[in-house]
C-alpha positions as CSV (number, residue, x, y, z in Angstrom):
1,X,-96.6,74.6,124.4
2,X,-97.0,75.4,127.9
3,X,-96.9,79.1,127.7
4,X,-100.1,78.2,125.3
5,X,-102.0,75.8,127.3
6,X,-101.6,78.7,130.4
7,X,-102.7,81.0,128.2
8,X,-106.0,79.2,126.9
9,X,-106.4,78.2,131.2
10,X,-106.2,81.9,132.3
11,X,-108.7,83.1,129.3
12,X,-111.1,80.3,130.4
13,X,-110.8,81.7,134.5
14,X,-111.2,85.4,132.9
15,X,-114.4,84.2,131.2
16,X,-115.9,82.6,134.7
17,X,-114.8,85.5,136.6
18,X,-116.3,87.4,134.1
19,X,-119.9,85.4,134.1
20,X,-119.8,85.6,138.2
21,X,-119.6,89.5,137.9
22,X,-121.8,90.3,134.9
23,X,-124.8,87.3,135.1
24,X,-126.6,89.7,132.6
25,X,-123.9,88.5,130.0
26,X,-125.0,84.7,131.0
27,X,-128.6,85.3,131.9
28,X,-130.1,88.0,129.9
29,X,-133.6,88.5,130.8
30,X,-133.5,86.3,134.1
């Protein structure tokens, strides 16, 4: 249960670290 709830906590910081690096994959066309 734990090993899934840091898994689904790590995805979700991937996805903003993601976002922060690449705003064209937030903000297309801005």
């Amino acid at each position: 249960m734990m090993r899934a709830l840091l898994q689904i906590v790590l995805n979700g910081v991937a996805v903003l670290i993601a976002a922060y690096l690449i705003p064209g994959i937030v903000y297309t066309g801005s």
